[in-house]
N, C-alpha and C positions, 0 to 999 in steps of 0.2 A: 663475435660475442652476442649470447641471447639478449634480448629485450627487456627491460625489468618494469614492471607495472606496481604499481601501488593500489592494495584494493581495500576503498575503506566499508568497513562493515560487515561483519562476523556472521551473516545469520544466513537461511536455508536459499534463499534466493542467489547467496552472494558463490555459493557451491555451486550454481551451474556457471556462474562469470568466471573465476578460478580455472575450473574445466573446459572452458573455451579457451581460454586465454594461455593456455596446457599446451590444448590440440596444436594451437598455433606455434609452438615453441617459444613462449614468453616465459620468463623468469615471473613465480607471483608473491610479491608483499602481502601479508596480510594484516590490518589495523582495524582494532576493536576495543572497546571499553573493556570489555568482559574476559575474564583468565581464561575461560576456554568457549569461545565460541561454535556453535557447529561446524562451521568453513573451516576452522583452524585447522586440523588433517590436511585440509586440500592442499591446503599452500606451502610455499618451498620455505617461507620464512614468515615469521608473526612478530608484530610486537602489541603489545596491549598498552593502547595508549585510546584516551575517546576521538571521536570522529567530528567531534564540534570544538578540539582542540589545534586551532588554525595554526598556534607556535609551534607546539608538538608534531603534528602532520606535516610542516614545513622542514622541520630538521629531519623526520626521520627521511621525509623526499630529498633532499639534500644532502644525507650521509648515504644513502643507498642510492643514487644519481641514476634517479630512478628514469627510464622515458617517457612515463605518464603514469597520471592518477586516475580510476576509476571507480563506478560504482553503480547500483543496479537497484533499483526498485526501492530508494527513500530518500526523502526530500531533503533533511538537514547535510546528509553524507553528499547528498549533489553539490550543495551550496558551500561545503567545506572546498570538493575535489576542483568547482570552480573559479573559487577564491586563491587556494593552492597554484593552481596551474598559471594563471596569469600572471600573478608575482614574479613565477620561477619563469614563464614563458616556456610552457608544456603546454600538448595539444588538450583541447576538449571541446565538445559538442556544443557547447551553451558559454557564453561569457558570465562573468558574474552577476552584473549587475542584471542581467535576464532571468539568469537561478535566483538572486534576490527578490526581484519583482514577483517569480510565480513563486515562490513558498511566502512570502508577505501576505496575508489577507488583506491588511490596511490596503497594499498596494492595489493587490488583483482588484475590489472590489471598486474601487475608485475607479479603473479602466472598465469593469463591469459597464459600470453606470456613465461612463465617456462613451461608450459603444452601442449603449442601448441591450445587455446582455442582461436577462432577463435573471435576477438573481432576489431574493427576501429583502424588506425592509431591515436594515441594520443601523446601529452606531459603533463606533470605534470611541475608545476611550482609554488612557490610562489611570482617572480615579471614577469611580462610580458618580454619574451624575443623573439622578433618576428624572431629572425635568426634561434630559434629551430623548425621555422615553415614554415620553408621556401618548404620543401619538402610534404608541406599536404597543399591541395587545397577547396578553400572555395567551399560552406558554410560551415562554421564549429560550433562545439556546444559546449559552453562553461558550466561547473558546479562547483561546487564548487565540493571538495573531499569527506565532512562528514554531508552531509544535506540530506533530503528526500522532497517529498511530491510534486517533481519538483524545491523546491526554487531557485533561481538563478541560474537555469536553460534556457540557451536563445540562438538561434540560430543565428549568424549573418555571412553577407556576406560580409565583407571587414575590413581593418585596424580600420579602426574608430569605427565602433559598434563592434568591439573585446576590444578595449582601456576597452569603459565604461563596456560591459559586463565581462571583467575579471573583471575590479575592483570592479563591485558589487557580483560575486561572491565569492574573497576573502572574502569580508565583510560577508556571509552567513556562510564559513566556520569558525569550531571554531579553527582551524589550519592552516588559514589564507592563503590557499591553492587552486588551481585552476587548475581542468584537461580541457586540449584542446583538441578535436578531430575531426577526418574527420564525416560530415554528411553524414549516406548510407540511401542512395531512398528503399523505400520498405514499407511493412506493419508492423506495429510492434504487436507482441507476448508478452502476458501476461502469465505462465507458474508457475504453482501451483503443487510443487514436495513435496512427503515426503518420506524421508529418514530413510527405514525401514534395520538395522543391515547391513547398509551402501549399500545399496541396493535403488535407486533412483525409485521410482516411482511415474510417471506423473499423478498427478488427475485431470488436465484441462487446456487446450489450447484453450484460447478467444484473440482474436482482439483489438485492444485498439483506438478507433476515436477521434481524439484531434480537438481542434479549431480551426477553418478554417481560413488558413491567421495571427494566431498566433502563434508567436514565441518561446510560454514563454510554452509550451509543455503542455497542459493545457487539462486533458481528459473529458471528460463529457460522453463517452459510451464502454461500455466491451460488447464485444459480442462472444457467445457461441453457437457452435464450433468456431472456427477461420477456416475460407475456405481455406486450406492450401492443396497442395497436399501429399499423402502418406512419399513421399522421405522426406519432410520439419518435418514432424511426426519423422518419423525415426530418423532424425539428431537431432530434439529436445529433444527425449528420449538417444542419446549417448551422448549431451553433457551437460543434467542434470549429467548423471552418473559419465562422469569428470570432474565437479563441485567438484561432493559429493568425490572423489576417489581426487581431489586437497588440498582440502580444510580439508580434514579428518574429513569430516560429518560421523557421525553413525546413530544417529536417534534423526532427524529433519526436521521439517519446511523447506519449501524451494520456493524462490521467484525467477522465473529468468525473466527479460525481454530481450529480441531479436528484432531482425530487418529480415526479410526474403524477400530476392529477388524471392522467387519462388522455388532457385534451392539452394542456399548459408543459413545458418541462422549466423550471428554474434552477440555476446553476448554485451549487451551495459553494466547491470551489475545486479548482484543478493545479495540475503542476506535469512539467518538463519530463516525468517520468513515467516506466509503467506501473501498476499498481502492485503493492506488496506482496509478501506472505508467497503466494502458488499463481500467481493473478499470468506468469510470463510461459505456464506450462496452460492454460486455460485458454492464452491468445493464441499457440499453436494448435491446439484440439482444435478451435473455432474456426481460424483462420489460414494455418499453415507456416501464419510467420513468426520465425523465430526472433524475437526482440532482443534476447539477450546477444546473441548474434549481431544483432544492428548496430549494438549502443559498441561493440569494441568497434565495428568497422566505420562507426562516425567517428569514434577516436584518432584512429588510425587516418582518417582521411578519405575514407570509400563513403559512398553512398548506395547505402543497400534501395532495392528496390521492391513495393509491395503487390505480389500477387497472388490475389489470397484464394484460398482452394474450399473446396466444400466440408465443411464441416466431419468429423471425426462420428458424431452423436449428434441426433436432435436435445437430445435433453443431457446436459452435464449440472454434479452437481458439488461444488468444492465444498469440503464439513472443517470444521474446524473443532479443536479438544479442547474444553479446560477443564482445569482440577479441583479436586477439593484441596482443602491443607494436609499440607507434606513433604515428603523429599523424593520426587521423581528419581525410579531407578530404570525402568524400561518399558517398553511397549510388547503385548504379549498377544499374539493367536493376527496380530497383519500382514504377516509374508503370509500366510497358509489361506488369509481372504485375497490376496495378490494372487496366489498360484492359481486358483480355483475359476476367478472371474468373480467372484465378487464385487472388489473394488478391483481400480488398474492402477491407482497408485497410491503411497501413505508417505506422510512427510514426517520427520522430525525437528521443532524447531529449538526444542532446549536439549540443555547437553544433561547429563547422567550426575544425579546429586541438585538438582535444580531446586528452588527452593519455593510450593508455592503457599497465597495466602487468600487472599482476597480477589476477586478478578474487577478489575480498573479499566483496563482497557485490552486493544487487541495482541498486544505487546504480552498477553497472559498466556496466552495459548501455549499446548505443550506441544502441539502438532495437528495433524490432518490428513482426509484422506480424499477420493476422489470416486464417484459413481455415475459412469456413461450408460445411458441405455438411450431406445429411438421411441420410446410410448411411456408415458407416464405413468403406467403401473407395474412396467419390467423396470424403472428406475426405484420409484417407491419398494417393492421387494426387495429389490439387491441393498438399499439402505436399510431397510428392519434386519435383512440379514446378519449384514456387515456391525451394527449397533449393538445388535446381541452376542456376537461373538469374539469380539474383540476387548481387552481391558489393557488399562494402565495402570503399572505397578509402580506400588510405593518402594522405599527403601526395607519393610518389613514384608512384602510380598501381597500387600490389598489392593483391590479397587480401588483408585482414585478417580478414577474419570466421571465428569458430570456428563450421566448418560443422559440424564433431567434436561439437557439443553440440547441435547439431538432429536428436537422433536420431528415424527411423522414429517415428510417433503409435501406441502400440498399443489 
């Protein structure tokens, strides 16, 4: 009899775990919030139930006696399929209370500061108390403690947009919870580690370009390499490795984002996973290694091992879409920038009839696409290209894509 896997989380990363776990001849669950998630085709069976419903996620593991739960590239579904599996006594990579610890910021940032890991003045707090904050100078960034994807995540610069942004951050956490910290100037780092017999190894350092004049941290491009100098390399690869030697990682996943002045890099926060949305096709260009690949064969009980090959592209560069308001019907003129060389690959990450409004966070996106060149002005071309000829159609047949945020790659 095949193998039945439970896989929580509906969205475009979770299609290539499904299809591994395919190849392999596993029987695959699929469990999401959402009526029709992208992944949902992929899988042999679906139920829509949310992924942070630890009752829910327990019986349907339990009525489909399942042999493990899994999940690929987001924090809270880690911290469910951890919670999950220990209960039932199913395998997985990470215990809970370790998935706890790295999705907690209260937690991580306290071990931060036990380690000497170089991270922004902060407080933690669950009511506003502006006297704990008297010695930390605006702008400052308010988040909530246990949420991802940027949610109530918001930068403000004075008493009054702190008021409203703590309080909607509280509301985001589910521990009702709110880190305050100093805002540091600088580039921010995407940083894709795996953690081989506790041994940190860096498979790719990209750049991360958010939304101009928005507050709410909101990325629309990764790019790869990140133009860093040597020294910024260096410090990045010592303080994966007192992450993993913190935190008593052995062999895992590993997500760090940073802030780099040039000369400093401070850790804003990481987690047990690789990084979302395209982040697990951007570690194989760079690197060779396939993660998603890792994370079944920790499940399973193997230990993949990393040897990372040369680069694909000197410059990659991952685009991300959002929309205007509407009712996403499809994507028009991407295969024909696929076939050509344009781009090499396009992603879709909402389903057909989607509904949008406002962009909040990275959770907006309708999709993405992907442009390799080895010189920075055969990449730059092939993105004007690719920008100009591509659109996103509504349910009435228009334009919806904010082409206004795919600005020029500099």
């Amino acid at each position: 009899m095949a193998m039945k896997a439970l896989v929580l989380a509906g969205g475009f990363p979770q299609i290539a775990l499904i299809e591994e776990l395919r190849r392999r001849g596993i029987f695959t669950i699929l469990a999401d919030y959402y009526e029709n998630p992208v992944a949902k085709s992929h899988a042999d069976l679906f139920y829509q139930a949310s992924t942070l419903d630890v009752e829910a996620i327990t019986e349907i593991a339990k009525k489909e006696k399942v042999d493990f739960l899994i999940t690929a590239c987001t924090d809270q579904a880690l911290l469910t399929v951890a919670r999950v599996s220990e209960t039932l006594g199913l395998p997985c990579y990470i215990d809970y209370q370790t998935a706890l610890n790295v999705t907690n910021k209260q937690y991580m940032k306290m071990v931060f500061n036990q380690y000497n890991i170089s991270t922004a003045k902060h407080v933690i707090m669950a009511e506003l108390d502006v006297k704990r904050l008297e010695e930390m100078q605006y702008p400052l960034i308010v988040k909530p403690v246990d949420c991802n994807s940027s949610k109530g995540v918001k930068r403000v610069e004075n008493l009054e947009e702190l008021k409203v942004a703590f309080a909607a951050a509280v509301r985001f956490s589910r521990t009702d919870t709110a880190l305050v910290e100093e805002f540091i100037d600088g580039e921010e780092l995407s940083v894709d580690v795996y953690v081989e017999d506790g041994v940190a190894h860096v498979l790719s350092v990209s750049s991360l370009d958010k939304i101009a004049n928005n507050d709410k941290f909101v990325i629309f491009r990764g790019r790869y390499s990140a133009d860093v100098v040597e020294r910024v390399h260096e410090l990045v690869r010592g303080i994966a490795q007192q992450i993993a030697d913190a935190f008593g990682l052995k062999n895992s996943p590993m997500l760090i984002q940073m802030i780099t002045d040039g000369e400093r890099a401070f850790v804003l926060e990481f987690s047990a996973r690789t990084g979302g949305g395209v982040k697990y096709l951007l570690i194989q260009k760079a690197s060779g290694f396939d993660v998603i690949s890792a994370v079944v064969d920790l499940t399973l009980g193997k230990k993949p091992h990393v040897e990372k090959v040369t680069p694909q592209n000197r410059y990659i560069a991952n685009e991300f879409i959002y929309c205007k308001p509407g009712r996403f019907d499809r994507l028009d003129g991407f295969e024909e920038l696929k076939t050509d060389g344009t781009i090499s690959d396009y992603y879709l990450f909402k389903w057909q009839g989607a509904e949008f409004d406002t962009i909040e966070n990275s959770g907006d996106r309708v999709g993405g696409f992907t442009v390799q060149a080895d010189t920075m002005e055969a990449l730059r071309e092939k993105h004007r290209r690719a920008v100009a000829a591509m659109r996103v159609l509504d349910d009435r047949g228009n334009d919806m894509m904010r082409r206004d945020l795919l600005t020029d790659i500099e």
